[in-house]
Structures are given as C-alpha cells and as structure tokens.
BAVEXFI-988706 format. One record per residue (C-alpha): residue in three letters; x, y, z. Coordinates in steps of 0.2 Angstrom, whole numbers. Each point is the difference from the previous one (the first is absolute). Layout:
+---------+-------+-------+-------+
! residuo !    c1 !    c2 !    c3 !
+---------+-------+-------+-------+
!     ala !     X !     Y !     Z !
...
+---------+-------+-------+-------+
***
This chain:
+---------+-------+-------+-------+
! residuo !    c1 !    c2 !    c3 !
+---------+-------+-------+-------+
!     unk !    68 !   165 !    -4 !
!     unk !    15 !    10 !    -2 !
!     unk !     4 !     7 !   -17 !
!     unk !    18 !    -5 !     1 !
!     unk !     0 !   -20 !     4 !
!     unk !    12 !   -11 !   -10 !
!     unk !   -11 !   -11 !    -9 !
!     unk !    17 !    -9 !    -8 !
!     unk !     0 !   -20 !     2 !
!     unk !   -15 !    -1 !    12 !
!     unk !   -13 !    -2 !   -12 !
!     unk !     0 !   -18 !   -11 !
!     unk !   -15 !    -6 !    -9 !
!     unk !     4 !   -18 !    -6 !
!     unk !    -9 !    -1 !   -16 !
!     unk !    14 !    17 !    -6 !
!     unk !   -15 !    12 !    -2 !
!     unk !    -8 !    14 !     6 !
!     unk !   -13 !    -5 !    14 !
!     unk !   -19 !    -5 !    -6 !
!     unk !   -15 !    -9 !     5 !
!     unk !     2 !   -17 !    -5 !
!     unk !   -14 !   -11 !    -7 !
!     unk !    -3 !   -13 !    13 !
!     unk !    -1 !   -12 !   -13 !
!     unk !    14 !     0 !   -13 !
!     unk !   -10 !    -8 !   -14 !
!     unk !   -16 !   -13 !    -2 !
!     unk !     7 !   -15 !     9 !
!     unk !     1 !    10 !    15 !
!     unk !   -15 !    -8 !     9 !
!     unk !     2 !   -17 !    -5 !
!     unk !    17 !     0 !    10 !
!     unk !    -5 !    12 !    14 !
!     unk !   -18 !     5 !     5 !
!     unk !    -6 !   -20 !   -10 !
!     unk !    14 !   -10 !     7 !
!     unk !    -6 !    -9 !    14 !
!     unk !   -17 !    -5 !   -11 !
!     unk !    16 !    -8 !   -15 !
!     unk !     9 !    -6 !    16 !
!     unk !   -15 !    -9 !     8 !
!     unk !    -5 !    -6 !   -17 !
!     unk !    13 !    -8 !    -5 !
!     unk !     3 !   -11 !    15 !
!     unk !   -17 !    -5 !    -2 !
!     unk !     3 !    -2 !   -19 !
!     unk !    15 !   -13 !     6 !
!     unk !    -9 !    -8 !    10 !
!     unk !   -16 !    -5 !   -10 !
!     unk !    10 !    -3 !   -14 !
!     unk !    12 !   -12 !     8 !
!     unk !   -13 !    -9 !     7 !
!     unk !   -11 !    -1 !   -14 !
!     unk !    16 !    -7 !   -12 !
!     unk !     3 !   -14 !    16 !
!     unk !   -17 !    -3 !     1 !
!     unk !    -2 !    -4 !   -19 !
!     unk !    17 !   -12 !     1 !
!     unk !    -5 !   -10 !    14 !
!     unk !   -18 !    -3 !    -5 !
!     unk !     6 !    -3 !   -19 !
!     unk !    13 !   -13 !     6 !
!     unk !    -7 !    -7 !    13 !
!     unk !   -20 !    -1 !    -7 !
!     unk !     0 !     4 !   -16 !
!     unk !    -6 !    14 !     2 !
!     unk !     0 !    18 !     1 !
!     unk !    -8 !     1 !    17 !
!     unk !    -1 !    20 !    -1 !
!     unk !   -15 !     3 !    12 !
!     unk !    -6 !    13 !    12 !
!     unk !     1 !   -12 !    14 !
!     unk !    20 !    -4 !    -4 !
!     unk !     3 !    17 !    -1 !
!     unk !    -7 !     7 !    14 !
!     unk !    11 !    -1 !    13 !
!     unk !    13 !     6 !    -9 !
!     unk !    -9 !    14 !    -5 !
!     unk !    -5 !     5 !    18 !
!     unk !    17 !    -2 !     3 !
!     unk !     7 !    13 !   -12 !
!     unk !   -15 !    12 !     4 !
!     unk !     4 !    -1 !    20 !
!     unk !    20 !     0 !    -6 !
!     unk !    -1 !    18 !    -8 !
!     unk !   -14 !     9 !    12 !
!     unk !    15 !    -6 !    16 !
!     unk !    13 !     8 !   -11 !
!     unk !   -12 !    14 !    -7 !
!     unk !    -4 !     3 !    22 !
!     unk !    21 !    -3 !     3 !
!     unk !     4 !    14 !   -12 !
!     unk !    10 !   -10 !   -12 !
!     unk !    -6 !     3 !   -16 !
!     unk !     6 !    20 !     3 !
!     unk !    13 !     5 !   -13 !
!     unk !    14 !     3 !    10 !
!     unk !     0 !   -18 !     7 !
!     unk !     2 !    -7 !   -19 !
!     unk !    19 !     8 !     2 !
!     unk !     5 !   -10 !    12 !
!     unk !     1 !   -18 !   -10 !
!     unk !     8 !    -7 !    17 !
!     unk !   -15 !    -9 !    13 !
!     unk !   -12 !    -2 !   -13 !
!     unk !     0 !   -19 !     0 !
!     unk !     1 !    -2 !    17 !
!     unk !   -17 !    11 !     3 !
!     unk !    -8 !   -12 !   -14 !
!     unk !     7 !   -16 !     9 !
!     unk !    -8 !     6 !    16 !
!     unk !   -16 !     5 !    -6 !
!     unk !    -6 !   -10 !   -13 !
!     unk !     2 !   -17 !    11 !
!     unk !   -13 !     8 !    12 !
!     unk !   -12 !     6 !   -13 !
!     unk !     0 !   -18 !    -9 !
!     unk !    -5 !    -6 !    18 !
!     unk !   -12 !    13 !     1 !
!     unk !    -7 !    -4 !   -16 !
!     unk !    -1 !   -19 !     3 !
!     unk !   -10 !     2 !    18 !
!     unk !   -14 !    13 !   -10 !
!     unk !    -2 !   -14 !   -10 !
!     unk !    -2 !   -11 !    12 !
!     unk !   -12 !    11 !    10 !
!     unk !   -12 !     3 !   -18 !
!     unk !     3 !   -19 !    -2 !
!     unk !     8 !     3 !   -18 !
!     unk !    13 !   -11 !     1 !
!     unk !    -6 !   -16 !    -3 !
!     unk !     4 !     1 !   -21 !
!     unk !    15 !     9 !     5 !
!     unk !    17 !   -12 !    -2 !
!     unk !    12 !     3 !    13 !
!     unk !    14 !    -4 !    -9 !
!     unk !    -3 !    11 !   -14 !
!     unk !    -6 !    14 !    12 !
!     unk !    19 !    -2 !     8 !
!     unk !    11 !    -1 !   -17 !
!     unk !   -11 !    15 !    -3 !
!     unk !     3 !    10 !    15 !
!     unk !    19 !    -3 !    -3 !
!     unk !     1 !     5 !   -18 !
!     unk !    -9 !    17 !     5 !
!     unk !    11 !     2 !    11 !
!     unk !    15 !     0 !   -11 !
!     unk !   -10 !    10 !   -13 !
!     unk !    -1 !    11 !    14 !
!     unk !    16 !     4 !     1 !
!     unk !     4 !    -1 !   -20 !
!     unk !   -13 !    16 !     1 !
!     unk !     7 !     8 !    13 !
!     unk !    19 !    -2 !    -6 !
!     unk !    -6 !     8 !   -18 !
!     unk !   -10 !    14 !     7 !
!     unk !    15 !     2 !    11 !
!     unk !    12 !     4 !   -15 !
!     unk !   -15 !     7 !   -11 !
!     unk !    -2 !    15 !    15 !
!     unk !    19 !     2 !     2 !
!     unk !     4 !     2 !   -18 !
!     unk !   -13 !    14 !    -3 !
!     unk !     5 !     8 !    16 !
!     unk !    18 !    -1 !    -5 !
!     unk !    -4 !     5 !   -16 !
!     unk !   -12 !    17 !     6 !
!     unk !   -16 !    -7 !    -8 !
!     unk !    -8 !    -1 !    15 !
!     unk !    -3 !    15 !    11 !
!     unk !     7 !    -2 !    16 !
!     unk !    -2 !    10 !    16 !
!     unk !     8 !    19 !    -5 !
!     unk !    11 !     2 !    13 !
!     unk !     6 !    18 !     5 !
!     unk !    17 !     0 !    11 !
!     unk !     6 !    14 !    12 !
!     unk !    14 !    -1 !    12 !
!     unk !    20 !    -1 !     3 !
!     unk !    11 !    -3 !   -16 !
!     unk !     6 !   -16 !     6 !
!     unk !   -17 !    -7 !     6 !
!     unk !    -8 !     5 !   -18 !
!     unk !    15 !   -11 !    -9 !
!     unk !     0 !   -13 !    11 !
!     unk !   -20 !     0 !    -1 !
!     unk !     2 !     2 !   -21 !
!     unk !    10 !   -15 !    -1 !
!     unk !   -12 !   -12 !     9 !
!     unk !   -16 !     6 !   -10 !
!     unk !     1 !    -7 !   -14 !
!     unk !   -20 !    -2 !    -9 !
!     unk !     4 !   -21 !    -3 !
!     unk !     1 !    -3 !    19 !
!     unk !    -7 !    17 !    10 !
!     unk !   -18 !     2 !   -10 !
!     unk !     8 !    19 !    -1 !
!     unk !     5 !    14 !   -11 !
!     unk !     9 !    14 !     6 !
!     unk !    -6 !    17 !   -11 !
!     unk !    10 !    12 !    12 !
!     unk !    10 !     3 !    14 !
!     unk !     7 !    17 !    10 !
!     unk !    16 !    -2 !    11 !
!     unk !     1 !     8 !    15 !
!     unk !    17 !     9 !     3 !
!     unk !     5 !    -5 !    18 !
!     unk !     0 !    19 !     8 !
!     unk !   -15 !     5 !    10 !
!     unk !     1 !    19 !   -10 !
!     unk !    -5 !    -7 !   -14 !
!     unk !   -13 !   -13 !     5 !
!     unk !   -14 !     9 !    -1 !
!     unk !     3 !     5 !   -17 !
!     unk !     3 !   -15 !    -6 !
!     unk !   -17 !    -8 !     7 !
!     unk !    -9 !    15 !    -9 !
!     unk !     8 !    -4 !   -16 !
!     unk !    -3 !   -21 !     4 !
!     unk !   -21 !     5 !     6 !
!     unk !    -1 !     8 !   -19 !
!     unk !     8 !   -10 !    -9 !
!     unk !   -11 !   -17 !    10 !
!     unk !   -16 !     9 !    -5 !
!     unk !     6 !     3 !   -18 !
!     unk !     4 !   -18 !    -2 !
!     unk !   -15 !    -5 !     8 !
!     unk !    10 !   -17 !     5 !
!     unk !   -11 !   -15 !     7 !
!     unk !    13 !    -1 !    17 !
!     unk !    14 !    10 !     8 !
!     unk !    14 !    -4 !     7 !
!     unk !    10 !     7 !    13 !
!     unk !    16 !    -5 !     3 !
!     unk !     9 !     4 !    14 !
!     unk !     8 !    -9 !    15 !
!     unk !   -12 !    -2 !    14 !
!     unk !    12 !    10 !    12 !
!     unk !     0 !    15 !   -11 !
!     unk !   -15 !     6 !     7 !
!     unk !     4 !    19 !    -5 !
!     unk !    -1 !    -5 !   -19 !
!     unk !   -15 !   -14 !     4 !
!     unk !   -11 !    11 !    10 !
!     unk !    -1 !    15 !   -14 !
!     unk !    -2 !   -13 !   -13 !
!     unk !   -16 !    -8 !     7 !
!     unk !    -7 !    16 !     4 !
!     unk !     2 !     6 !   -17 !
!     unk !    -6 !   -17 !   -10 !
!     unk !   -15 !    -2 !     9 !
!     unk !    -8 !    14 !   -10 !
!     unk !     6 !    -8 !   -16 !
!     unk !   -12 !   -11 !    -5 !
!     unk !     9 !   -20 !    -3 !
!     unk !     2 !   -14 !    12 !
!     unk !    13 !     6 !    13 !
!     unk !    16 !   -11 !     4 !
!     unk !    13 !     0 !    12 !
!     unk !    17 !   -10 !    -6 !
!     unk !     5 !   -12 !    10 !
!     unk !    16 !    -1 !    -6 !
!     unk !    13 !   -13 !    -5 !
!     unk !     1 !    -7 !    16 !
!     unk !   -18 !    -6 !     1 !
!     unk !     1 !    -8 !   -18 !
!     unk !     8 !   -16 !    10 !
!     unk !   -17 !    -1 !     7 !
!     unk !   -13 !    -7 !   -12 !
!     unk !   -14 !     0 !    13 !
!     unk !     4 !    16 !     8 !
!     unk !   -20 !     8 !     5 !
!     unk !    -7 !    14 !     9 !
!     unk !    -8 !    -8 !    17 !
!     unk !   -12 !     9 !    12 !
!     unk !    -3 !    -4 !    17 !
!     unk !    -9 !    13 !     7 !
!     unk !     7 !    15 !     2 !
!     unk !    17 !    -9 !    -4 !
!     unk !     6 !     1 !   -17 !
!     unk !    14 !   -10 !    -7 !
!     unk !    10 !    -7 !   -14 !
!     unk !    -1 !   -19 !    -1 !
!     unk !    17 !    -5 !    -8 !
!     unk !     0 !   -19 !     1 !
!     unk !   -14 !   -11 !    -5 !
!     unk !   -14 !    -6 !    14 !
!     unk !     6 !   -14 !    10 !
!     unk !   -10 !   -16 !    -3 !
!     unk !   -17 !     0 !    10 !
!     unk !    -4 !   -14 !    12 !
!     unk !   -12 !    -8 !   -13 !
!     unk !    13 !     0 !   -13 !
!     unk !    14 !    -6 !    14 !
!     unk !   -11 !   -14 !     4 !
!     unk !    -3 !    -7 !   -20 !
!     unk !    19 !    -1 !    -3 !
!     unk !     4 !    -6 !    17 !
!     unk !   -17 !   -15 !    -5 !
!     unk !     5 !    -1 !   -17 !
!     unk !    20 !    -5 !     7 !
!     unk !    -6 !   -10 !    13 !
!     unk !   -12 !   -12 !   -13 !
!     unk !    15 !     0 !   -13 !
!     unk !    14 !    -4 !    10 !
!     unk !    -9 !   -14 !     9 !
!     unk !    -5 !    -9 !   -17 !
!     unk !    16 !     4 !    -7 !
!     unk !    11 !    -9 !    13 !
!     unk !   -14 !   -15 !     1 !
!     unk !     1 !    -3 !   -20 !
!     unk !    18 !     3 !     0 !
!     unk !     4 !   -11 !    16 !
!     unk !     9 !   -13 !    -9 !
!     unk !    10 !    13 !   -11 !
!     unk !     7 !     6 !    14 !
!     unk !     3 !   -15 !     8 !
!     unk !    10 !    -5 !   -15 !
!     unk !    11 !    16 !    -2 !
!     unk !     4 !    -2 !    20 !
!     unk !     6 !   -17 !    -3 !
!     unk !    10 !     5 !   -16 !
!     unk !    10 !    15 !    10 !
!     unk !     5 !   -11 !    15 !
!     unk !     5 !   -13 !   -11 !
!     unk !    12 !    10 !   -10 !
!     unk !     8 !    11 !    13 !
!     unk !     2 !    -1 !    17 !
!     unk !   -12 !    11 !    10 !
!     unk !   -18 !     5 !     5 !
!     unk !   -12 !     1 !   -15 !
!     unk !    -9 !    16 !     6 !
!     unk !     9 !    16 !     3 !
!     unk !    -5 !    14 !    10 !
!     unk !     6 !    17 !    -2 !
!     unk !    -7 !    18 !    10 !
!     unk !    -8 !    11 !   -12 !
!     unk !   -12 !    15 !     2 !
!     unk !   -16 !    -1 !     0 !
!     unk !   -16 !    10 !     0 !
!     unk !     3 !    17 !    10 !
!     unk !    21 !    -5 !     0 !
!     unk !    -4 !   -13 !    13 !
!     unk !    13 !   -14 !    -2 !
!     unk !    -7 !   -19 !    -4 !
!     unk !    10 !   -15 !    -8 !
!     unk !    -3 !    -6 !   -15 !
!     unk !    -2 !   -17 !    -4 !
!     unk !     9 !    -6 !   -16 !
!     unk !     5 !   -17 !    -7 !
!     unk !    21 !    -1 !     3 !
!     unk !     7 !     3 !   -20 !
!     unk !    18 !     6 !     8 !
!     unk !    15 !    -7 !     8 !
!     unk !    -1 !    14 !    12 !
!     unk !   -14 !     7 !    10 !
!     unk !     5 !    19 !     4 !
!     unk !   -10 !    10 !    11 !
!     unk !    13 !    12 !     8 !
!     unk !     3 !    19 !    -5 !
!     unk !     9 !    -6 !   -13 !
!     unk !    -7 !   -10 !   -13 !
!     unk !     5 !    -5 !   -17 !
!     unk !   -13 !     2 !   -15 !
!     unk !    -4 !   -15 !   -10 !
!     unk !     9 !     5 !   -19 !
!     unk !    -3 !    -9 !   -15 !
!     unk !    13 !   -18 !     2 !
!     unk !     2 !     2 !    18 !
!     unk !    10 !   -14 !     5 !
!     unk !    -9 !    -1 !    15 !
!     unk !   -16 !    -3 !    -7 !
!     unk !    -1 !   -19 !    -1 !
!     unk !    -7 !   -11 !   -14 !
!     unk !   -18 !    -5 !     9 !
!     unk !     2 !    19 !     4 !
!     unk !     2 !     6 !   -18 !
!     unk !   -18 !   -10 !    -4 !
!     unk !    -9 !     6 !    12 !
!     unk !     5 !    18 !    -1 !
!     unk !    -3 !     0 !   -21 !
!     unk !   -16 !    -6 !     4 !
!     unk !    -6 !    10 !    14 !
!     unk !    -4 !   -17 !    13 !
!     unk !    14 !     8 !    11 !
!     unk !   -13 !    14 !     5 !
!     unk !   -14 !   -14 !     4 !
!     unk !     2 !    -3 !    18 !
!     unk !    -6 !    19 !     5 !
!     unk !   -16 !    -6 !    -3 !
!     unk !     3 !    -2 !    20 !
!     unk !     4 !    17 !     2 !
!     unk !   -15 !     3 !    -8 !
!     unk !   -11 !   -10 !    12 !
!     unk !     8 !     8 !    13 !
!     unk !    -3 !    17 !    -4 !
!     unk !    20 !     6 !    -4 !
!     unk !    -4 !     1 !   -19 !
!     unk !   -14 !     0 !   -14 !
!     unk !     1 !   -10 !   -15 !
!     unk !     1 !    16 !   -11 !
!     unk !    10 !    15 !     5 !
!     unk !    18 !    10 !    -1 !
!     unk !    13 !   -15 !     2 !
!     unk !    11 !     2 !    18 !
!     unk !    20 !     0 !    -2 !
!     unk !    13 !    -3 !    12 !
!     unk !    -2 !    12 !    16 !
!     unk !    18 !     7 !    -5 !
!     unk !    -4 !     1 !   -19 !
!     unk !   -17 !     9 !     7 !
!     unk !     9 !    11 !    13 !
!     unk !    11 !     7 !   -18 !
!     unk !   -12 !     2 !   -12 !
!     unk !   -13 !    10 !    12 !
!     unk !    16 !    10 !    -1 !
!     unk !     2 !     5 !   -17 !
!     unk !   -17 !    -3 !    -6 !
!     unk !   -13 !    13 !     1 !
!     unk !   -16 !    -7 !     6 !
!     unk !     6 !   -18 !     3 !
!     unk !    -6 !     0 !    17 !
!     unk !   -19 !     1 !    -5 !
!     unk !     3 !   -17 !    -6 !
!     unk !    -3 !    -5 !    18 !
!     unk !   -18 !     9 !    -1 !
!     unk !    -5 !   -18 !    -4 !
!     unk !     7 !   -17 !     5 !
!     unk !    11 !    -8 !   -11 !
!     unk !    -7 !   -13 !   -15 !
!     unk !     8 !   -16 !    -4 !
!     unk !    -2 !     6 !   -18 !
!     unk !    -7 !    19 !    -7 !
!     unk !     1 !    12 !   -13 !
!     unk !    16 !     1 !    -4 !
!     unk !     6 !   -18 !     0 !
!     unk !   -15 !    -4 !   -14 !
!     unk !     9 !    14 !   -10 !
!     unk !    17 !    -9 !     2 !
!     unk !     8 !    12 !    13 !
!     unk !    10 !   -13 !     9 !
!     unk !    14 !    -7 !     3 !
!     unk !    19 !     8 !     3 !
!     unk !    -4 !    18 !     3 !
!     unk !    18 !     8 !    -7 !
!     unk !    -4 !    17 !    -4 !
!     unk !   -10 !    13 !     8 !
!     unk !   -12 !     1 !   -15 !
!     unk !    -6 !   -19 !     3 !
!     unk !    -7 !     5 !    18 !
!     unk !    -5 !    16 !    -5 !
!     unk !   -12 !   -10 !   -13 !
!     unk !    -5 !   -12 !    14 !
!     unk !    -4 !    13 !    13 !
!     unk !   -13 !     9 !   -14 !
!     unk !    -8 !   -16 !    -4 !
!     unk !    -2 !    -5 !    16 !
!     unk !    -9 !    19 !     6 !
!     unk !    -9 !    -1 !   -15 !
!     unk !    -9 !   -19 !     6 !
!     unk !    -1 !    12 !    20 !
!     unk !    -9 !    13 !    -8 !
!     unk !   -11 !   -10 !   -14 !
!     unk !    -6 !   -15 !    11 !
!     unk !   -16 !   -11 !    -2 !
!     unk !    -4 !   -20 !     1 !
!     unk !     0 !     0 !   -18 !
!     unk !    18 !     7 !    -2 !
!     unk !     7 !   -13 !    14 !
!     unk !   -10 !   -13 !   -11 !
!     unk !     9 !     4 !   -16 !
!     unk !    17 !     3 !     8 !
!     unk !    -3 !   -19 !     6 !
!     unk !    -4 !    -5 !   -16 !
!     unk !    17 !     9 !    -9 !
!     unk !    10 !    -8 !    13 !
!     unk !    -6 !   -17 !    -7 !
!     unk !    -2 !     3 !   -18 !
!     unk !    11 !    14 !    -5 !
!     unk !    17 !    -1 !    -7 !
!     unk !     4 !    16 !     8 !
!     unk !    -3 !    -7 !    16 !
!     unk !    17 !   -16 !    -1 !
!     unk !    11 !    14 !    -8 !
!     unk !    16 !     5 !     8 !
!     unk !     1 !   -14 !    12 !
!     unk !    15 !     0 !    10 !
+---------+-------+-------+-------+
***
C-alpha cells in the first residue's frame, strides 16, 4: 500500500478504541445465553408444560375425588406431549438465540403445534393401551393450561433475551461493516443488539472514487483480521459491481461468515431467500405461494364452516331479512362488485344496512352517523350480522371466511394507487373477517394512516398463514372487543 494514503474518517471502531482480539464471550454467562440457549430454551417449555399440568392435575382430582390423583398414568400424555413439543421446535430451529428477539409469532407457533402433539400424545397412549386411568377431561384442562404456560415462558424469555441484549450482557454476533458511507449509516441505525442479535466492533468507508478503492480494501482486509469479527458485511448497492466485485475478492481470504447487503429496499421483504434451481440462481422476494395441499385445507376447512354456519344461523338471518324489509322499502340483500382473488371481480353478498345501494365509480364511504345508514342498519353493522350472508360467497368460491376484507372497486382502484403493496392483498381471496378487523381496523378509513395500518395487518395474515391462525382470527371475530370496535 502506498505510503501516502489518507487514513482520515475512513477507519471507525465502534467500541472508541484501538483494534484488538475480542473475547468471544464477554464474561461467565456467556454460554448460558449463547452456546446453552437452545438446552434453557427447550427446557423451559417443557418446565411449562409439566408444571401446568401437574398444578391442573392436582386441582381437578382434589375437587373432583378428593384427591391428589398425581400419577404416572395422568401425567403421561402430557409428558409425551411436552417431550414431542420441544424435539419439533428443537428440529424447526426455534430455540436459536436470534429467534428469542423476535417476541412477535411466538404464540401463534405454540397454538399450532402443541394441539397436534396433545393429539399425538393421546393416540400413543391409546396404542400402549395406557389410557384407561387417564381422565379426559383433566388431560384437556391440562393441555390448555400448558398451553397458556407456554406462552407465559415464552413472553418472559422473550423480554429476559432482549434486556441482556440491549443491555450488552450477552455476546452477540461481532459484526464487522465495509462499504459506502450512506450504506454503513443506514445499516448502523437498523443494528441495534435488542432486535439484530449483533454488535458492530468496526467499520471502514469506502470513498466513492475507483483510485482510491484498492487502498481502502487493504486498509479494511487488515483491519477485519485484527478484529477477528464473527461476520462481515459488505455494503454496497448491487449495481455497483466495480466496488462489489473487489470487496468479495478481497473478504474471502479474511476468515468470518461473508455477507452481501441487501439493502433497504429488500428489508420490506421478511421472507426474502436465496433459491436454486439448477443452474438458475435467484432472489426470492415474496413468500411461497400456498401449495396445493395447503390450498385445498382452507378451501375444506371454508366449505365445512360456512355450511354449518348458515344452517345454525338460518333463522337469524331469516329474521334480520324480515327486520330490513319491514323498516325500509327495498331488497334485504345487496350486491356490490368487488375484487377478488387474482383482481377478478365478484359481488358480494351483504344484508342491505343503507338507504342507498352504490356501486358506480363513485361511491360514498360509510362515516360514523351516516344518515343513510338506517336504524335496523345501525344493528347489524355494530354487531357484524351485516357481513353474515357471504357465507354464500364462501360456498361458491368468491371468498374465504378469513382473509384481507374487499372494498368498493372505486375505493380499490384508489388506494392500489397510493398504497405501496396494496395490491398483494389480492394474492389471496378476500375473508368475510381477518387480521386486521380482530385488531379493530375498521370502519371510516379518513386518513391515510388507517389504510396504511390495514394493508400491514392484512400482508402480515398473507405471509404468516395456517389453519390455526384462520381458527383463532374466527374466534377474535366472535369474542374480541377489538373485533365490534369502530363500527360505522
């Protein structure tokens, strides 16, 4: 290297000292939160488990007989249960470090698991013909009390990781940065340890001028090997192959886990993955489309609910019918085109709660006292009943029972506009309820905040679906509060 290079502002260690070999762990804890994790992990879900069912099991048989009833045989299936539960998550990679940051999906991986475990665990015992002492009822309060102690873990383990992280007691990934100046900001101000499972201990800027690149990488390559980081990251745009190119050539004799930035644009996409097909390599942006197995169970799992639903609810409708055409002159039903699955237009099927029945270009959102709402109207909307007569839809394949909720085409056609992403609401066919309804996003949508809000609750149901979260959407639209709030 040239004798004469400007070292001024390119070198910046983020710990404000001279470059060392750090410790890989910071002090005696150090295992029990990084290389002994998964073993706390996995033990205390089966910890809340056991122990949940154990305190169930005493309270039933106690009130119930008497008597304790703490035995091997009561116990069993729970205990298969719990073991089967953390071996799937232990064989899923959930009790890694990293996933711990993330509060956010760990209840609805519990809810979907531990059902099929409990089930699992009930038909072993059937098999070993071990279930004749078992009680059924207590096995049951059981399963749902682990379940909520499942979660109670989780949550605490949750804030426990995040505090130390935050905190610096645990030893995060050392990250070592090199790139442009305004990808290493940008890239500093997303990593924080709480959230990223990373410390920066250095970075070099690049200066944007070819002359001086090779320098700067020599500087950068001795510096890395100083620091002996854990990863490196290179940070770049993609389509400045002249300053990408050198990098990678130069970091791949540095010992670390090499990475290539993706940049801010790619941070929209949670499940953004490397595929290969072949000899084709690619950047999978948006999550996989639903496989013909899983197409199938929600398109079964409709079809069964919706038929019930209208057959119990027959009368309730009948009434609500009767009710609208005796208040106001008119049909009881009312259609109205919206999109659908794919933006293929379909009409909706809704109990008349208007004076009016719109379904022009222009079309006049429902707003809180809307005169034209009427008083049989007003019921049925506060209460949702409105929304019941799509169960046809349903049963003729224009909706699913949970899903992103369809607007007016001309409300559609505008926010699709202004909205990033709105249009992969369509991905999926529309739900008479879903995600973001049970979290009270409905109602007069006034500011652009309150569709922006939607729109992310209802990717994040696209790109986190399952039975189990249709089931407990189904179940908030019943019983939450959230769920009747805002009613217009």
């Amino acid at each position: 290297m040239s004798q004469d290079v400007d070292f001024g502002g390119i070198f910046r260690d983020s710990r404000g000292a001279a470059p060392r070999r750090a410790h890989r762990e910071t002090r005696a804890g150090g295992f029990l939160l990084r290389g002994g994790f998964p073993a706390l992990a996995g033990a205390m879900d089966f910890f809340a488990a056991g122990a949940a069912a154990v305190v169930v099991q005493l309270v039933y048989h106690r009130a119930f007989y008497g008597w304790s009833g703490l035995s091997a045989a009561n116990l069993q299936p729970t205990l298969i249960a719990a073991s089967t539960f953390v071996l799937v998550n232990a064989l899923r990679g959930d009790y890694a470090f990293a996933h711990y940051l993330r509060p956010r999906g760990h209840f609805r991986a519990i809810a979907r698991i531990w059902p099929v475990v409990s089930l699992f665990a009930l038909a072993v015992g059937f098999l070993a013909r071990a279930n004749d002492d078992v009680s059924r009822a207590a096995f049951l309060l059981a399963a749902v009390a682990s379940l909520v102690a499942l979660a109670a873990g989780r949550a605490t383990l949750c804030a426990y990781v995040r505090a130390e992280a935050a905190s610096g007691r645990a030893a995060a990934r050392r990250v070592f940065l090199v790139g442009l100046e305004a990808e290493l900001e940008a890239f500093s101000r997303r990593c924080q340890p709480a959230t990223c499972d990373m410390t920066i201990v250095g970075s070099i800027v690049l200066r944007d001028d070819p002359e001086t690149l090779e320098d700067d990488l020599t500087l950068a390559a001795a510096t890395a090997r100083m620091m002996r980081p854990d990863d490196i990251f290179i940070l770049a745009p993609w389509s400045r192959t002249e300053v990408v190119e050198p990098c990678v050539k130069v970091f791949l004799r540095v010992p670390g886990r090499l990475h290539l930035g993706l940049g801010r644009l790619f941070d929209r996409f949670a499940e953004a993955r490397v595929e290969r097909s072949g000899a084709i390599t690619s950047l999978n942006l948006s999550s996989h489309a639903l496989g013909a197995y899983e197409v199938a169970a929600k398109r079964a799992f409709d079809i069964v609910v919706a038929s019930l639903a209208l057959l119990l609810l027959s009368p309730l409708l009948l009434l609500c019918a009767a009710a609208i055409r005796l208040e106001s002159d008119g049909p009881a039903l009312f259609r109205q085109r919206r999109y659908g699955f794919n933006r293929e237009p379909f009409r909706i099927v809704k109990f008349r709660t208007m004076t009016t029945m719109e379904d022009g270009r222009q079309i006049r959102q429902a707003t809180v006292d809307d005169p034209r709402v009427t008083r049989v109207g007003r019921v049925l909307r506060r209460l949702n009943i409105d929304e019941l007569p799509q169960l046809l839809n349903v049963i003729r394949g224009d909706m699913s029972l949970v899903g992103p909720r369809p607007h007016a085409l001309a409300h559609d056609q505008l926010f699709e506009r202004r909205i990033a992403l709105y249009a992969r609401r369509h991905n999926v066919k529309p739900g008479i309820t879903g995600w973001a309804q049970v979290n009270g996003l409905r109602g007069e949508i006034d500011t652009p905040a309150k569709i922006r809000r939607r729109v992310a609750h209802d990717l994040y149901y696209i790109d986190n679906w399952s039975l189990g979260f249709d089931v407990w959407i189904l179940f908030l639209t019943v019983f939450s509060r959230k769920a009747y709030r805002n009613a217009v």
